[in-house]
C-alpha positions as CSV (number, residue, x, y, z in Angstrom):
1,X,0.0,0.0,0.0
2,X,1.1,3.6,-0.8
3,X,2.2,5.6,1.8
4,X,3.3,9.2,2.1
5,X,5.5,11.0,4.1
6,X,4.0,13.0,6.8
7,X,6.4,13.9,9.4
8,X,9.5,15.6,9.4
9,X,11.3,12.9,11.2
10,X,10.7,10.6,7.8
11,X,12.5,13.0,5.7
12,X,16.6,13.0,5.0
13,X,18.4,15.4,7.1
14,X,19.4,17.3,3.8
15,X,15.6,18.5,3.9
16,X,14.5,17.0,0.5
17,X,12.5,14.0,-0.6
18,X,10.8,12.6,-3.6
19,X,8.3,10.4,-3.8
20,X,6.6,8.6,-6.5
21,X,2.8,7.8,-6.3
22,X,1.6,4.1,-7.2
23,X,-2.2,3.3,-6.9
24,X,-3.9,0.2,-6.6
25,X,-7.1,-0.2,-8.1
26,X,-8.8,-1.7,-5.0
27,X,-6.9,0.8,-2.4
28,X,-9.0,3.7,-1.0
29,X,-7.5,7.2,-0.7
30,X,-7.0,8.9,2.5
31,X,-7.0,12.2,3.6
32,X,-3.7,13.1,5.1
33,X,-1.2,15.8,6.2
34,X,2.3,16.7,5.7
35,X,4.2,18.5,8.1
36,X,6.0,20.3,5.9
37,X,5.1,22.1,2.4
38,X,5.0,19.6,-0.8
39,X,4.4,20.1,-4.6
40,X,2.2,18.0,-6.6
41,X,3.8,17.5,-10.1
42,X,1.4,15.2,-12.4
43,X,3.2,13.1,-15.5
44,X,-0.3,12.0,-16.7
45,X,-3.6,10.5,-15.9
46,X,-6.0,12.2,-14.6
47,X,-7.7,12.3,-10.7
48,X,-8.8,14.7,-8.2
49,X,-7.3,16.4,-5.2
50,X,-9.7,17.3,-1.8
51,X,-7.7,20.2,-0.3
52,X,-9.1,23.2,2.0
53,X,-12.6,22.0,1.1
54,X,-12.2,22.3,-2.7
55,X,-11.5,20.0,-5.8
56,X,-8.6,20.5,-8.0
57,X,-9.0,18.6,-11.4
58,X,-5.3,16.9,-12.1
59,X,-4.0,16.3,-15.1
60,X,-0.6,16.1,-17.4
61,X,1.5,19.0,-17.0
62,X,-0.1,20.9,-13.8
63,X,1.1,21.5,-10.8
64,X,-0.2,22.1,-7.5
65,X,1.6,23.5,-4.5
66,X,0.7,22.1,-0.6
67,X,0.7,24.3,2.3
68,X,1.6,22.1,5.6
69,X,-0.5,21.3,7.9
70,X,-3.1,21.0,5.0
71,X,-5.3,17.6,4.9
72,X,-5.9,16.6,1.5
73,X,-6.9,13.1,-0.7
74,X,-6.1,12.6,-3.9
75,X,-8.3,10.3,-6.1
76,X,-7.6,8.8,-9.4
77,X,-10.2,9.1,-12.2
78,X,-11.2,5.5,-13.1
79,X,-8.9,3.9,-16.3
80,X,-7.0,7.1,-15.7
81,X,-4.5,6.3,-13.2
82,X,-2.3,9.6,-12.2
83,X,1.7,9.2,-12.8
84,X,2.9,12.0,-10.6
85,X,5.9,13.2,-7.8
86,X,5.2,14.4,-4.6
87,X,8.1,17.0,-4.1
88,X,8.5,17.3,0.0
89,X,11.2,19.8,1.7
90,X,11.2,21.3,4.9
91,X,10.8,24.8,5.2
92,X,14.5,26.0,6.7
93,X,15.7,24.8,2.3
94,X,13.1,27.9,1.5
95,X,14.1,30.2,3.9
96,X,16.4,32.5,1.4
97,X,13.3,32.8,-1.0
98,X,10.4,33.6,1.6
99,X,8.8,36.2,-0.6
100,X,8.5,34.2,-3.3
101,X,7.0,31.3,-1.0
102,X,4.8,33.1,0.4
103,X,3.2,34.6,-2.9
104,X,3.8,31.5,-4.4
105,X,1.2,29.6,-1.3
106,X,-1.0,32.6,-0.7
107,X,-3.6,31.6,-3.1
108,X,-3.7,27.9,-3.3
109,X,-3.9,27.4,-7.5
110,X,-3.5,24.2,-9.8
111,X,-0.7,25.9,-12.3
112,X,-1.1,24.5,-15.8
113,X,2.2,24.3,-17.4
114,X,2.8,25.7,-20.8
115,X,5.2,23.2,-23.0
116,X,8.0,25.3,-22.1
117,X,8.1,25.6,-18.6
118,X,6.7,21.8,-19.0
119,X,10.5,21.0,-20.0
120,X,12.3,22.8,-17.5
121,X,10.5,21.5,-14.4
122,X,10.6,17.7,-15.3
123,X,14.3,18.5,-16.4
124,X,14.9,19.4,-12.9
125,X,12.8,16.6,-11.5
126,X,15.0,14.6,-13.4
127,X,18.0,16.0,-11.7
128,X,16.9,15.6,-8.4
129,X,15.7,12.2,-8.4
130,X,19.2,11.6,-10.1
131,X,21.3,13.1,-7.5
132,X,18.6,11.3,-4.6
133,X,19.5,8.2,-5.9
134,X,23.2,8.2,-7.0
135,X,24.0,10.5,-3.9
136,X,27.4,12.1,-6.2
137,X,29.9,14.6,-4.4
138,X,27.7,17.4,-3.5
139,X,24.5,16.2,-4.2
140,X,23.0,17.8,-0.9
141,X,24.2,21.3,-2.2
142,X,23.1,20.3,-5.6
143,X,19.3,19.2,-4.6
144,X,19.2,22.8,-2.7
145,X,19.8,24.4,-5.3
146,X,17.3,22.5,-7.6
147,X,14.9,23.0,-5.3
148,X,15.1,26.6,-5.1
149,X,14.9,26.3,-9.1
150,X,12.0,24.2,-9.3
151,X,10.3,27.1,-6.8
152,X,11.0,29.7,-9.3
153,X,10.0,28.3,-12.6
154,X,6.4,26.9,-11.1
155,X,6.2,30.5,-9.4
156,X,7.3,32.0,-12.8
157,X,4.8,29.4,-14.7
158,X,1.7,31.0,-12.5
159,X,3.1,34.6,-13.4
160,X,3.1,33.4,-17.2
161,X,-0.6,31.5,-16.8
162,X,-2.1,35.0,-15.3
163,X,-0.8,36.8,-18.4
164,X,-1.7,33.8,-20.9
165,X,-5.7,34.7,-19.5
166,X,-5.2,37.8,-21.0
167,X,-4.3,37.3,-24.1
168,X,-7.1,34.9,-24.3
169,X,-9.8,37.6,-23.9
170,X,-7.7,39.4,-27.0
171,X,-6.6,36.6,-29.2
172,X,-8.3,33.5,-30.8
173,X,-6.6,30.1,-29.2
174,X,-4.1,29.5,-31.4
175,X,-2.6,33.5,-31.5
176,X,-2.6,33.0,-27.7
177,X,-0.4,30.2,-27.9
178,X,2.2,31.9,-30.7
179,X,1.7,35.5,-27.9
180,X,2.5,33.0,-25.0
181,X,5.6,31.5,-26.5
182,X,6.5,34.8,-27.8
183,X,6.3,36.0,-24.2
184,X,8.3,33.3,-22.5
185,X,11.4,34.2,-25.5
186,X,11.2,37.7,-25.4
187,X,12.2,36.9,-21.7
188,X,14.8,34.3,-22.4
189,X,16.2,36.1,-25.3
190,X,20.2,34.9,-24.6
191,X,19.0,31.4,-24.9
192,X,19.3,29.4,-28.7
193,X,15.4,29.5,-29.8
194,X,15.5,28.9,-33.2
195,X,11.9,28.2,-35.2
196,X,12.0,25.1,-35.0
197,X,12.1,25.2,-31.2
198,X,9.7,28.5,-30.9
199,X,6.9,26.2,-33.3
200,X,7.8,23.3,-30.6
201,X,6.6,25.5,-27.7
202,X,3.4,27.0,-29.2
203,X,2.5,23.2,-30.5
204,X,2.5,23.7,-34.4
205,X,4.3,23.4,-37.4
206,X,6.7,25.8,-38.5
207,X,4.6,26.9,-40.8
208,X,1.4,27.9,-39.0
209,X,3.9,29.5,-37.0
210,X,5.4,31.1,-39.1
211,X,2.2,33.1,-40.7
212,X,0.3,33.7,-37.1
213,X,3.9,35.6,-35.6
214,X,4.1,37.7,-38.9
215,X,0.4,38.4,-38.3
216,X,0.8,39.0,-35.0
217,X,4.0,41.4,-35.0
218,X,4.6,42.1,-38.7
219,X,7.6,40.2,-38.5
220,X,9.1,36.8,-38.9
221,X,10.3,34.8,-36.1
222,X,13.7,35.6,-36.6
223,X,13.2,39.3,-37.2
224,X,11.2,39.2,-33.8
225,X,14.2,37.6,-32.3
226,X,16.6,39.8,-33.6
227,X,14.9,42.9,-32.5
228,X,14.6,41.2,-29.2
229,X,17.9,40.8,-28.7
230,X,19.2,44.4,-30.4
231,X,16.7,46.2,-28.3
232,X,18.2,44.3,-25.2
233,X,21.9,45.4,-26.6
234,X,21.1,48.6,-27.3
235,X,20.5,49.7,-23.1
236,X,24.2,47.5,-22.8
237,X,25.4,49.6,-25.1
238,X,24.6,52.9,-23.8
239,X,24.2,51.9,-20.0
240,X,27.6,50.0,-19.3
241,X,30.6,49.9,-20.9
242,X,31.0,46.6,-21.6
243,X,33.2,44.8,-24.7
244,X,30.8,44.5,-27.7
245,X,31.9,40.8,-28.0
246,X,30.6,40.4,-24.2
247,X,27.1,41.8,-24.5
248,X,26.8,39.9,-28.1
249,X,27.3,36.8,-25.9
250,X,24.7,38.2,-22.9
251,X,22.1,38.9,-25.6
252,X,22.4,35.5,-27.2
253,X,24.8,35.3,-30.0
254,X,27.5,32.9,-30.1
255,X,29.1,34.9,-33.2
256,X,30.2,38.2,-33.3
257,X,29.9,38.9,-36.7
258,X,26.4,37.7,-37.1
259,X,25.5,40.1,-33.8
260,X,27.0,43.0,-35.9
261,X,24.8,42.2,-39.5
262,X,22.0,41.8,-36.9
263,X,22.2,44.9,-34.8
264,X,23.1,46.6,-38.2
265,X,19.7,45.8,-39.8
266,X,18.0,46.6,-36.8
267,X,19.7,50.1,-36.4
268,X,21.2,50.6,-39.7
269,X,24.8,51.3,-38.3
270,X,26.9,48.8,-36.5
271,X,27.3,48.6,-32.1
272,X,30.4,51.1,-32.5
273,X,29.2,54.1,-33.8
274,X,25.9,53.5,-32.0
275,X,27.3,53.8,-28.5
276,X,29.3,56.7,-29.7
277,X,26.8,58.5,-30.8
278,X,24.4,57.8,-28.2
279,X,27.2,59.0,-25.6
């Protein structure tokens, strides 16, 4: 029979456990509390959490966050069995990032993940159940430290989900996917997106993406891209004084020469004479 950890005293001194739920068919769920905060990440299937007197519908690629002290059940939907990771930590491995907790666990709310933040948290639950298991030099450090990532990118997927509402009430479905994943770039411009990648996110062909991000900005992906990443070495530019060939690399290219045809497109003279003549 399943059973979760519920006191502190069952978790590794290092603070950090995962654990993955099984479910038999003919096994009844319990309510039950943690003494400690936990996140809910679901792989697939589909059930049901009870928590604080409400149901939150479970599915592929949500999330939901545990106060302690909370009682909740969780309830598979029948032929739908849930695959998901209960993520438990005691509170002392949060302490540096208490803001964000608490904002993150002031509203209790089931965070559907977009494809691309999708990636980055199984990536780190990958990690962690990695470093639980083979236990390589550092691994406590390491776990910390994924932890504290793994806060921030479901905190920065609820941010991303508030915003995605909105361009729903502006945009049919499939623009608000191409304005979502545009959205997510735009903010990890020094990253390699190419269209390929960017179609990947939004869940279309290249094509399809192609035409709705020229309809939507004017411009092809790359163009948008581009501008993206000029705009963001322009303020480097004038701000600082850094090396071009450093703030090409901040802003995302891995060439300098293909930084300066870019930024030279964008502002019709190369990084040079632009921070000289904006001094």
């Amino acid at each position: 029979m399943f059973k979760p950890i519920t006191s502190i005293s069952e978790l590794p001194e290092y603070g950090i456990l995962i654990q993955s739920r099984s479910h038999h068919p003919n096994e009844l769920p319990s309510d039950h509390a943690h003494e400690f905060p936990s996140l809910l990440i679901i792989v697939s299937g589909q059930g049901i959490c009870h928590l604080g007197g409400k149901e939150y519908k479970l599915s592929a690629n949500t999330a939901l966050a545990l106060p302690a002290w909370q009682s909740h059940r969780i309830i598979d939907v029948p032929g739908k069995p849930l695959t998901l990771f209960t993520v438990y930590y005691q509170k002392r491995i949060s302490d540096l990032h208490d803001e964000l907790i608490n904002r993150f666990y002031q509203k209790t709310t089931l965070i559907q993940l977009e494809l691309f933040y999708t990636e980055e948290v199984r990536h780190l639950i990958r990690q962690m159940l990695f470093e639980l298991k083979n236990q390589p030099p550092g691994f406590k450090m390491a776990l910390q430290e994924q932890m504290s990532l793994l806060l921030l990118q479901l905190y920065r997927a609820k941010l991303h989900g508030d915003r995605w509402h909105e361009y729903e009430e502006s945009y049919p479905s499939s623009q608000t996917r191409v304005c979502a994943v545009l959205d997510y770039i735009a903010e990890h411009y020094y990253r390699h997106y190419d269209l390929g990648n960017a179609a990947h996110m939004s869940g279309m062909s290249q094509r399809h993406f192609s035409n709705l991000c020229r309809k939507i900005t004017g411009k092809s992906y790359i163009q948008y891209l581009n501008d993206v990443r000029t705009q963001k070495a322009e303020s480097l530019l004038v701000e600082t004084g850094m090396p071009v060939s450093a703030i090409a690399f901040e802003v995302g290219y891995e060439d300098l020469s293909t930084f300066y045809r870019a930024f030279k497109k964008h502002r019709q003279k190369n990084p040079l004479d632009f921070r000289m003549e904006s001094s």
